[in-house]
C-alpha positions in Angstrom: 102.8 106.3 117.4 99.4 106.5 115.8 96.8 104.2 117.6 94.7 102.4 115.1 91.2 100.5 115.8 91.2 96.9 114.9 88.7 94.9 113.6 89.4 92.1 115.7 86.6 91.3 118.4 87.5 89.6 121.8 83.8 89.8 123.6 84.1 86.9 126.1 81.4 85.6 128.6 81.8 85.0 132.1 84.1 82.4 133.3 85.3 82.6 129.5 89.1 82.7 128.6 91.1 82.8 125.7 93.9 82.5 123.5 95.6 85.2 121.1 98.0 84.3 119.0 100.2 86.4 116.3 103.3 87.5 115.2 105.7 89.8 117.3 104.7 93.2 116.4 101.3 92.8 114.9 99.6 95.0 117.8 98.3 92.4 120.2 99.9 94.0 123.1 98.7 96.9 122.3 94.9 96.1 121.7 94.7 94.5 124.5 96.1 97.4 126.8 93.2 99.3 124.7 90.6 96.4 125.1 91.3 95.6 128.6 93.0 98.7 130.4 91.6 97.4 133.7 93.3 93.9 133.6 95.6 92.4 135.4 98.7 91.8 132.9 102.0 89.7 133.1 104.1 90.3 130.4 106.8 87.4 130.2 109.0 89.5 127.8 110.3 91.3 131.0 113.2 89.1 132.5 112.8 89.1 135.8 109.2 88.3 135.4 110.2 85.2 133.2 112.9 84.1 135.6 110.5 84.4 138.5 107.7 82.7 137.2 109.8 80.4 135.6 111.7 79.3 138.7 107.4 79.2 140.6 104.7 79.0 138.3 102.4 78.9 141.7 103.3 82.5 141.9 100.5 83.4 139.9 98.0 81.2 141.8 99.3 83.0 145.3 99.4 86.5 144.1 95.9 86.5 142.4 94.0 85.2 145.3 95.4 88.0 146.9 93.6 90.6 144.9 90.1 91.5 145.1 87.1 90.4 143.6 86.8 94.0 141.9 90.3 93.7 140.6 90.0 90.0 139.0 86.1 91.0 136.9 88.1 92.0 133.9 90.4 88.8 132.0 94.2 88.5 133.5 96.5 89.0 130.5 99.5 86.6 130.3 101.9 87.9 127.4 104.4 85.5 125.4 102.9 82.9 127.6 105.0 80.5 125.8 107.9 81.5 127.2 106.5 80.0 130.8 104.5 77.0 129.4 104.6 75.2 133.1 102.3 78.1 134.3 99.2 76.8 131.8 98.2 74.0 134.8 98.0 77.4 137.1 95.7 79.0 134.8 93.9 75.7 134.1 93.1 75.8 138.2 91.9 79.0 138.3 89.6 78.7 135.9 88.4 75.7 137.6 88.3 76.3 141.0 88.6 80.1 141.0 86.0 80.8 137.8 88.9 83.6 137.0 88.9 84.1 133.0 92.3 85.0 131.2 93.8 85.9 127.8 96.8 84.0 127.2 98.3 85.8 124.2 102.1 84.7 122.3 103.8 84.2 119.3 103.4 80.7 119.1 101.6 77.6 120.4 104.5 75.4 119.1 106.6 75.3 121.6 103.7 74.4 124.2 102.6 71.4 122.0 106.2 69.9 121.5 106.3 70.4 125.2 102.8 69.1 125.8 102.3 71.7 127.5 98.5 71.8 129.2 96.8 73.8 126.2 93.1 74.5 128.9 91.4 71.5 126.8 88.9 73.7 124.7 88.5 75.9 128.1 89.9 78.9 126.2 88.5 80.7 122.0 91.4 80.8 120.1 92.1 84.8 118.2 94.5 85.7 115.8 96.4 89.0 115.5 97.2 89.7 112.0 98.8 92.8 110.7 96.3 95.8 109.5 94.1 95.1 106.7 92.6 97.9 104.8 89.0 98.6 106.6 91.5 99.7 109.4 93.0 102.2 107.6 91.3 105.8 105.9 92.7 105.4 102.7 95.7 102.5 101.8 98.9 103.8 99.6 99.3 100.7 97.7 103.4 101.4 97.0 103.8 102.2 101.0 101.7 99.0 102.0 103.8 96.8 99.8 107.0 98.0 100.7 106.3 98.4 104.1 104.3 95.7 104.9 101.3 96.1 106.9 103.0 95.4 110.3 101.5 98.3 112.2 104.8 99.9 113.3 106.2 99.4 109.5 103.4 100.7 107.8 103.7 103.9 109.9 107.3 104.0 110.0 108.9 106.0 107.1 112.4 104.7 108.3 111.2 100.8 107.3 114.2 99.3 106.0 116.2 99.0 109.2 112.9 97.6 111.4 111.7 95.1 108.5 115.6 93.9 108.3 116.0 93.6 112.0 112.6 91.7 112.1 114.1 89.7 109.6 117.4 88.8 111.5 116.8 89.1 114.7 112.7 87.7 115.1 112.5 85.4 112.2 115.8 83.5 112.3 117.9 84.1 115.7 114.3 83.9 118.2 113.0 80.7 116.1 116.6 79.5 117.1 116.6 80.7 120.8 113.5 79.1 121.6 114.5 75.9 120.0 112.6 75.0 117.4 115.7 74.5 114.8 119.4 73.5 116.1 120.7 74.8 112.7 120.7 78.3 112.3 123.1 78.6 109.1 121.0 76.3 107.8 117.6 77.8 108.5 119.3 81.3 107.2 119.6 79.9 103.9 116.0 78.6 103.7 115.1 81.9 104.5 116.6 83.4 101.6 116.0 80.2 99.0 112.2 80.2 100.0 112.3 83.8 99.3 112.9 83.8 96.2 110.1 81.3 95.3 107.8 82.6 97.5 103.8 82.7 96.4 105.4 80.4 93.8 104.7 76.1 94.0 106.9 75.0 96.5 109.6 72.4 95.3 111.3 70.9 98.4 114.5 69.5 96.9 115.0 72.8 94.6 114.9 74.7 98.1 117.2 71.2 100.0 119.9 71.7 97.5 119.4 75.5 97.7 120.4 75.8 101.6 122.6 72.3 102.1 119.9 70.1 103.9 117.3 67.3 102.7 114.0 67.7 102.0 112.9 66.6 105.0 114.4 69.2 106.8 113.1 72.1 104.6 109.3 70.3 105.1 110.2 70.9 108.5 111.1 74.6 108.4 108.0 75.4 106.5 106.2 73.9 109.7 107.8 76.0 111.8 107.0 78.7 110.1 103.0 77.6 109.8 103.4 76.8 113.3 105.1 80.1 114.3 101.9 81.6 112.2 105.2 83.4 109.9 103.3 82.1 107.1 100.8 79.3 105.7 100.3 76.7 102.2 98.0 77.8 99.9 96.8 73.8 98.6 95.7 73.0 95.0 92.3 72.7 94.5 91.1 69.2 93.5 87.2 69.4 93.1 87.9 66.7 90.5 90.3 64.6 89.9 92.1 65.3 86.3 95.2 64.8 85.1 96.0 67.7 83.9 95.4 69.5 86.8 98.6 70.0 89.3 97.4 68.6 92.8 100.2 67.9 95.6 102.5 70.9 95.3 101.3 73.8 97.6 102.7 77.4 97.4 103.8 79.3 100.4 103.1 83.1 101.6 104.6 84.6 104.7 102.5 86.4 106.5 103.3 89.6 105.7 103.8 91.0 102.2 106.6 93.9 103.9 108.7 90.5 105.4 108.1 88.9 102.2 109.7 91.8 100.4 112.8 92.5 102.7 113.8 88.4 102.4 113.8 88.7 98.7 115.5 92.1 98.8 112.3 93.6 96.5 112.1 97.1 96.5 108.4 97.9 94.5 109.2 101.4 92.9 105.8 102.0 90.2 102.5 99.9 89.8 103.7 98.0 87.2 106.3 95.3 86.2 106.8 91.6 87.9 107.9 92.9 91.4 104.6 94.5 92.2 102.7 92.0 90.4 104.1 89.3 92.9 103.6 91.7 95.6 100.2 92.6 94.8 99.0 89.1 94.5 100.2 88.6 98.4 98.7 92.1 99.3 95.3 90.4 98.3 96.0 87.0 100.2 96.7 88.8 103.2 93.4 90.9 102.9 91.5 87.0 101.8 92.9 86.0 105.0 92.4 87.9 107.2 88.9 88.2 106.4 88.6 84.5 106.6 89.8 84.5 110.0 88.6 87.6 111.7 84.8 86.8 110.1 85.4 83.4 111.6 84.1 82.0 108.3 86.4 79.0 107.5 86.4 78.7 104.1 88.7 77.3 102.3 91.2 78.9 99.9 93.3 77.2 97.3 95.0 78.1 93.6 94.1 76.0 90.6 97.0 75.6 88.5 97.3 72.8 84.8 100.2 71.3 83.6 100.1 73.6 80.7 100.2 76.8 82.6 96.6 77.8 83.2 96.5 79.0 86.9 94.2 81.1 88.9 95.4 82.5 91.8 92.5 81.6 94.6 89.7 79.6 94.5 87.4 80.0 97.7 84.9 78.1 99.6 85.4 75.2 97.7 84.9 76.7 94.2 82.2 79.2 94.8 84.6 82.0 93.8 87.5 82.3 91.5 90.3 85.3 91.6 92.7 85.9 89.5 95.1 89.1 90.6 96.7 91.3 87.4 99.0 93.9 88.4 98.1 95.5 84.8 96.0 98.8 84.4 93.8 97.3 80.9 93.1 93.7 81.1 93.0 91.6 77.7 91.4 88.7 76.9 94.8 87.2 77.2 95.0 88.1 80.7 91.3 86.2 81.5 92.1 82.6 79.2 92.9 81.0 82.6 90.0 82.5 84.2 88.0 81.7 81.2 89.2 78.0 81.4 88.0 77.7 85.1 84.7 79.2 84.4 84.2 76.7 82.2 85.3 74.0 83.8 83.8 74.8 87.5 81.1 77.4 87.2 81.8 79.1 89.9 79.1 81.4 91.4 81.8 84.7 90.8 84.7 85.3 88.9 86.7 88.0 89.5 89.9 89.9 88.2 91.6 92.0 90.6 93.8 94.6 88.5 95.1 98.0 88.9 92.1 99.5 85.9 90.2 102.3 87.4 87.1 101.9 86.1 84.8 97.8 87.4 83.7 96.2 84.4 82.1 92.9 83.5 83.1 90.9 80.5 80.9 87.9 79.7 81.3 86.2 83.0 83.8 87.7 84.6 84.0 90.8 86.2 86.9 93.0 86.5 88.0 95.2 89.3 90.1 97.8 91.1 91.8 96.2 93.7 90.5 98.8 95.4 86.6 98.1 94.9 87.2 94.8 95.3 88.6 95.2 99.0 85.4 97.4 99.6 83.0 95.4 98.5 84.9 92.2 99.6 85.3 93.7 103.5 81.1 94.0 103.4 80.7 90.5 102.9 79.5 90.6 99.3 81.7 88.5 97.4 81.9 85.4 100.1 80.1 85.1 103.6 
């Protein structure tokens, strides 16, 4: 399989540790083998290492004081450390009395906080994995990356189906079960295929309650462990100022992945053009959005702005300093801008932007329309938000 460079960054000081967190199968593993080849690693996906460790978490302790000074400079690397939280006070000593720096890397920190688990106190940077974005790749195919998914081994794959379906079943519903975090699983099933179909839509929990045979509380609670699991994350309304016509509690919800996204709601995108790849397109861009956010370690924020009478643009960053508004179409009308338009207005933002499928950037009045394409570009070298 094809070893790609990732954008993400771990450089970490001396006596320095941290977490990485991600998804199964978004490459962490594998960048750090490629970061780090010198470390140390404990990979608690391998039984008898879970067992063992589970059964003595001072195993760790005794066997790396027994190495050498030379074989502790580079970070220890403790994989799905979830799966063992009791060894976190181990690595909490070390660090203390030892000066020994680690990369604690899983799938989740929710089961180590309903545990209260030790979580190193600020000791350790938190990193997220994500799947690939397109400054890691020569050239993106749009109708491969939304079908596929940018997952690193689904992008790649041309057999996808069968890995983003077993992802699907066997990651997404029967691990979240094994490890605890729901005691329904035919329950949870049906959430997964009711919040599929409104997915990147506004979220209406008793729509999605009735849907799968559970109250809303429930479903609030499946979304969590979903954000929690870092599956997926709420996009909030954005409320600069209060007015009535402007929708301001109900969130919408992408999964982290627009490949996942597709394989729940059985989408098959087969031409640029029509409502499937608009709706894929506009998660292709909130992936890339981010992404960015995260890996930049910029923090701003990223909401929609949607009215009661149907005017929405789809993100609104850093607090209003710039609006997007994603059109699958290949000639944007002044139809296709009126909600734009109305936020412009309204807000001033310092850029407004249409993201389309035209092939040809063009600026009308004060808004400026793009290929998706150019907008990634330009987006990636930090000329549109920093």
């Amino acid at each position: 399989m094809e070893i790609i460079k990732r954008l993400l960054e771990i450089d970490l000081p001396p006596r320095q540790s941290a977490f990485l967190w991600g998804p199964r199968k978004t490459g962490k593993s594998t960048y750090l083998k490629t970061k780090f080849p010198k470390s140390p690693v404990y990979d608690f996906l391998m039984t008898d290492l879970f067992v063992e460790f589970s059964k003595r978490p001072s195993l760790l302790r005794e066997q790396l004081l027994a190495k050498s000074a030379g074989e502790l400079q580079q970070p220890i690397i403790l994989d799905e450390v979830q799966k063992v939280p009791q060894i976190l006070d181990e690595v909490h000593w070390l660090i203390e009395n030892k000066g020994l720096k680690f990369i604690l890397c899983g799938s989740s920190a929710r089961k180590l906080k309903r545990g209260q688990s030790n979580l190193l106190g600020g000791r350790a940077w938190r990193y997220e994995m994500f799947p690939l974005v397109t400054p890691e790749l020569e050239r993106v195919d749009l109708l491969r990356a939304l079908n596929h998914g940018m997952v690193p081994v689904h992008y790649l794959q041309d057999d996808y189906k069968r890995s983003l379906k077993a992802y699907v079943r066997d990651y997404l519903k029967e691990e979240i079960f094994h490890e605890g975090l729901t005691r329904n699983l035919p329950a949870f099933s049906r959430f997964f295929d009711a919040m599929g179909y409104s997915h990147g839509e506004l979220v209406n929990y008793s729509n999605i309650a009735r849907d799968c045979g559970v109250d809303s509380k429930t479903v609030k609670e499946y979304f969590q462990i979903l954000v929690d699991t870092l599956l997926g994350r709420f996009v909030l309304p954005f409320k600069k100022r209060q007015a009535r016509q402007v929708i301001g509690k109900a969130p919408k919800f992408y999964l982290f992945d627009v490949g996942i996204a597709g394989a729940i709601s059985n989408r098959r995108v087969s031409q640029e053009k029509g409502e499937s790849f608009a709706k894929a397109l506009e998660h292709f861009i909130f992936m890339e959005i981010a992404a960015y956010n995260s890996l930049r370690e910029l923090d701003f924020d990223i909401n929609f702005w949607r009215t009661k009478s149907g005017l929405e643009v789809d993100f609104v960053l850093g607090g209003g300093e710039v609006a997007i508004e994603v059109k699958s179409t290949s000639c944007v009308d002044n139809a296709d801008l009126r909600s734009l338009n109305a936020f412009v207005n309204e807000y001033s933002p310092r850029s407004a932007i249409v993201v389309c499928n035209e092939k040809t950037e063009r600026i009308y009045e004060r808004i400026k329309i793009m290929p998706w394409r150019n907008f990634l570009r330009v987006f990636w070298e930090g000329k549109i938000i920093h």
